[in-house]
N, C-alpha and C positions, 0 to 999 in steps of 0.2 A: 789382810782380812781380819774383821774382828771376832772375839771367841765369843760368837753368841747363837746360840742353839736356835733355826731357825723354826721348830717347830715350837719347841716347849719359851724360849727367848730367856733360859738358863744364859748367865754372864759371871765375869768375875765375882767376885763380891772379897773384901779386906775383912784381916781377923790380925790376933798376935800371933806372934811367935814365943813360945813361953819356954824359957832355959831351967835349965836346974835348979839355978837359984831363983829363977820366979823373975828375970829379966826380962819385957817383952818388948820388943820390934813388931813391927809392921812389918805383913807380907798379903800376899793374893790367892785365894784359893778358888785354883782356875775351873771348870767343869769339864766333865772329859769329854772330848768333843772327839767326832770320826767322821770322817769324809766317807758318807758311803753312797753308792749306785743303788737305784730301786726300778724293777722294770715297771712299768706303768702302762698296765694292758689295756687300758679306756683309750690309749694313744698312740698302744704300738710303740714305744720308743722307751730308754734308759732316759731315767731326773738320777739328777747328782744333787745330793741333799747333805749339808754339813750340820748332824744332830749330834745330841747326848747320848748315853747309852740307854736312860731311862726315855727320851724318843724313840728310839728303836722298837724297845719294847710298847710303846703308846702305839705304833704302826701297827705292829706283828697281832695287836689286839683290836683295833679297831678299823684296820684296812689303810690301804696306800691311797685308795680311793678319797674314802671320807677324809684325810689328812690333806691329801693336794685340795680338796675342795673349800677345809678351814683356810687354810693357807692365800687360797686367792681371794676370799672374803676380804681377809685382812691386808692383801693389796700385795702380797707378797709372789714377786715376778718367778717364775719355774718354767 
């Protein structure tokens, strides 16, 4: 699966890696993603939603409700 937040659509994104002496590499800096269960009382049933943690919080503030409902706007299968 790919790590992309499907509420907020948080993704990788590339930066350096910076050493002591100011060496930098390439690396990934990933989003903290969390597989979590939400029960969803408009339908009686658990959605399994794999967000960020700043989605979480976008939920806990503006409803499970209104969130499934952007979500299938945007064509996203739940």
């Amino acid at each position: 699966m790919s790590r992309v937040c499907q509420v907020t659509g948080k993704r990788p994104i590339t930066g350096n890696s910076v050493s002591h002496s100011n060496i930098k590499t390439k690396r990934r800096f990933l989003p903290n993603l969390q597989t979590k269960r939400f029960f969803y009382a408009e339908e009686d049933r658990w959605i399994t939603l794999k967000v960020s943690s700043e989605a979480i919080r976008t939920i806990n503030k503006n409803g499970l409700g209104a969130t499934v409902k952007l979500l299938r706007a945007k064509g996203e299968k739940i």
